[in-house]
Residue, then its C-alpha position, 0 to 999 in steps of 0.5 A: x479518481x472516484x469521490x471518496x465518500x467515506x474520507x471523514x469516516x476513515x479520517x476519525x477511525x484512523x485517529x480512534x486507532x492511534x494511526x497515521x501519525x508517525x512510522x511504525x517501526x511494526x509496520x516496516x517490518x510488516x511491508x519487509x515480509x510483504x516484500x519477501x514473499x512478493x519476491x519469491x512469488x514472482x522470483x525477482x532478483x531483489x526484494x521490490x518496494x512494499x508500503x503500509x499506506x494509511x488514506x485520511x486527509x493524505x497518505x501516510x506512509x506509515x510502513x515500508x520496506x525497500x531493498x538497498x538499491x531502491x532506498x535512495x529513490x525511495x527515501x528521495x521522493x516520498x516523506x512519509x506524508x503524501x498527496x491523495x493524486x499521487x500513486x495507487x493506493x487511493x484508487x484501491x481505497x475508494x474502490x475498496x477492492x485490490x488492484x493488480x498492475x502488472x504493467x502500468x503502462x498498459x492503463x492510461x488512466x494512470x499515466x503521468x502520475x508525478x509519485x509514480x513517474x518519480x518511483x519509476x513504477x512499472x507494476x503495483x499490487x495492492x489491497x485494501x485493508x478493511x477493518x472490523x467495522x468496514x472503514x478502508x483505513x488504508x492499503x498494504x502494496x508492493x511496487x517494482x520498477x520492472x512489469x510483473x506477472x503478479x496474476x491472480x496469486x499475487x492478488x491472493x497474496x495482497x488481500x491474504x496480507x491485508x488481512x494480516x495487517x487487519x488482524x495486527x491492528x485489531x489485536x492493538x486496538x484489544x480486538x480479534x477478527 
């Protein structure tokens, strides 16, 4: 992974936020919608994965959503801390621009990813939530463990989304975009 240069920066925003502490039951609900369209994008049988991720000193999980099927992997292998070498999101936070996967396997620079390899992800969509003062706090992404054709409208979904969770987060924090 490239350095994170803005770490100590995102890491302060996220506290001046009140974020990265605990589940929001907001963001669940968030990742649930996330989810919901990802499905009828794609037309999958069953909603896949979505996760609210913020990126500080870890990951914190601090939303998501997964279909019954995918509740017991899930609710087995993540807690809602994770370590900066596990997943996608990271790669998405330091790039600041979102990541289309549709087969994971089709990159070897993220094979043998234990958290991936655990999920048993086969495509991520992801995008970088970057607030009004320019700080990736984090990232909003979708996950199935089946490849996907998420193309050019699921990277359009994920960065509509992400400035959704942007605009709910400065409406918190007494702002508007």
């Amino acid at each position: 992974m490239p350095p994170d240069h803005e770490a100590s920066r995102r890491a302060a925003r996220l506290r001046e936020l009140g974020l990265g502490q605990s589940r929001e039951r907001e963001f669940d609900e968030f990742a649930r919608r996330v989810a919901l369209d990802a499905q009828e994008l794609v037309g999958l049988p069953v909603t896949p994965v979505a996760f609210v991720n913020l990126v500080g000193d870890d990951q914190f999980i601090c939303g998501v959503h997964t279909s019954p099927a995918d509740a017991e992997i899930v609710g087995g292998v993540l807690d809602a801390r994770v370590p900066l070498d596990a997943g996608y999101c990271p790669h998405v936070v330091v790039r600041r621009k979102a990541l289309i996967l549709d087969d994971v396997l089709d990159y070897p620079r993220f094979a043998g990813n234990p958290i991936v390899d655990k999920l048993m992800v086969r495509s991520y969509a992801g995008a970088p939530l970057t607030d009004r003062t320019g700080t990736v706090l984090g990232t909003i992404c979708v996950v199935d463990s089946e490849p996907r054709p998420w193309g050019k409208a699921g990277l359009d979904l994920m960065k509509r989304r992400a400035a959704d969770l942007v605009d709910l987060i400065h409406r918190r924090e007494g702002l508007s975009r």
